[in-house]
C-alpha positions as CSV (number, residue, x, y, z in Angstrom):
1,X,-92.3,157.1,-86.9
2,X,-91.1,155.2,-89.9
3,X,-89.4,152.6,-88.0
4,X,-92.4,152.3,-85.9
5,X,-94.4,151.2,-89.4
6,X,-91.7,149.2,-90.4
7,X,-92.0,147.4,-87.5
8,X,-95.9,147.1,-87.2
9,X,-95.2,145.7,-91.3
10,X,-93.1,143.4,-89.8
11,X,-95.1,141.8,-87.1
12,X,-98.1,141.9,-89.7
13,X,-96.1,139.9,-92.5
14,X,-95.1,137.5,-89.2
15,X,-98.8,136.8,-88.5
16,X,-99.5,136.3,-91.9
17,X,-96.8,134.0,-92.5
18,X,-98.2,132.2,-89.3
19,X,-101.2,132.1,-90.3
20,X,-100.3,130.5,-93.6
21,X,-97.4,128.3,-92.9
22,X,-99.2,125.1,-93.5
23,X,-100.5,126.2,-96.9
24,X,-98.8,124.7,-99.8
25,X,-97.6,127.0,-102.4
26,X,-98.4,130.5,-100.7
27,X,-95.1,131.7,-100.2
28,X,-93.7,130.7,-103.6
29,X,-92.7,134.2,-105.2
30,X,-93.7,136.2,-108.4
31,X,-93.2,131.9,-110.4
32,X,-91.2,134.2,-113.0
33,X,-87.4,132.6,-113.7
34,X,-84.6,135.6,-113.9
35,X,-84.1,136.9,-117.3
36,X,-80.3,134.9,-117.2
37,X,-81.3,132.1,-116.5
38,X,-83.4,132.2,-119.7
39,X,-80.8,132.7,-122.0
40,X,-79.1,129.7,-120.6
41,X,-82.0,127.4,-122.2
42,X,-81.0,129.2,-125.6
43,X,-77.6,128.4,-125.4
44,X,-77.5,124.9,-124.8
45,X,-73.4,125.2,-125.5
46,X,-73.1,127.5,-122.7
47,X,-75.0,124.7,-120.8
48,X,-72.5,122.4,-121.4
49,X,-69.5,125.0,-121.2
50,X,-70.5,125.2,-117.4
51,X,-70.5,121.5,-116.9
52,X,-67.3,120.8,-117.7
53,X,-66.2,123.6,-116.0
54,X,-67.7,121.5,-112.5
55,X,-66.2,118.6,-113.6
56,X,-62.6,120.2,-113.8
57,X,-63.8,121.7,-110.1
58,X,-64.7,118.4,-108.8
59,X,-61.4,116.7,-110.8
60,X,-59.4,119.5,-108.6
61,X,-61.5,119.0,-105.2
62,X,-60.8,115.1,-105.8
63,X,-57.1,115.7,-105.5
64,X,-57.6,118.1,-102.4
65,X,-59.9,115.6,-101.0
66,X,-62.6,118.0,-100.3
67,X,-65.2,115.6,-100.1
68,X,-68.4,117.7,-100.1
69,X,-67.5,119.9,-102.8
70,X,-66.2,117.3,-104.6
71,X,-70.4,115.7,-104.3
72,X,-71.5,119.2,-105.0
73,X,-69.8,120.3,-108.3
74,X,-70.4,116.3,-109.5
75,X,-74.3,117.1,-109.1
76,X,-73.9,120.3,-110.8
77,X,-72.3,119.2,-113.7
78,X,-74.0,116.2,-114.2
79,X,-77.2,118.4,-114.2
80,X,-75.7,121.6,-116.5
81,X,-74.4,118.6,-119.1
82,X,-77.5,116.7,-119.0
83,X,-79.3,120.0,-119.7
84,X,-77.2,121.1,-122.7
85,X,-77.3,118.0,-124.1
86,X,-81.0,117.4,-123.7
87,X,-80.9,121.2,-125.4
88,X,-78.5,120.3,-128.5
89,X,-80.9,116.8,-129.1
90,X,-83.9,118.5,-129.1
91,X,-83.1,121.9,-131.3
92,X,-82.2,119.4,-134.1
93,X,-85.7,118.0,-134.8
């Protein structure tokens, strides 16, 4: 019977999502960012910590020639350095 409900859950959220596909912002989650993630903003030397860790990744994916992780861990620490240093500029005035 409960797999019977489950189902019948199923096709309803289906329809709904159907329904609403076209709807901007329905589907969007609870909008609350995970408790981690706030810390990060706290810590802007963490921040930074984890963009130079990507750019050793992408100096060592440069060497293997792995081209799309080598695009990847550039955008990601480019963004986590930006962030930390944005951070560290803006906690001194």
């Amino acid at each position: 019977m409960s797999k019977n409900n489950n189902g019948d859950k199923d096709i309803k959220d289906l329809r709904e999502w159907q329904s609403k596909q076209y709807s901007p912002g329905n589907f969007i989650g609870t909008g609350r960012v995970p408790r981690p993630l706030l810390g990060l903003a706290k810590f802007p030397i963490i921040l930074v910590g984890i963009g130079i860790f990507f750019l050793f990744l992408s100096l060592l994916s440069a060497f293997k020639k792995e081209w799309p992780f080598l695009i990847i861990s550039i955008i990601f620490s480019i963004i986590f350095l930006y962030g930390g240093i944005i951070r560290f500029i803006n906690r001194k005035k």
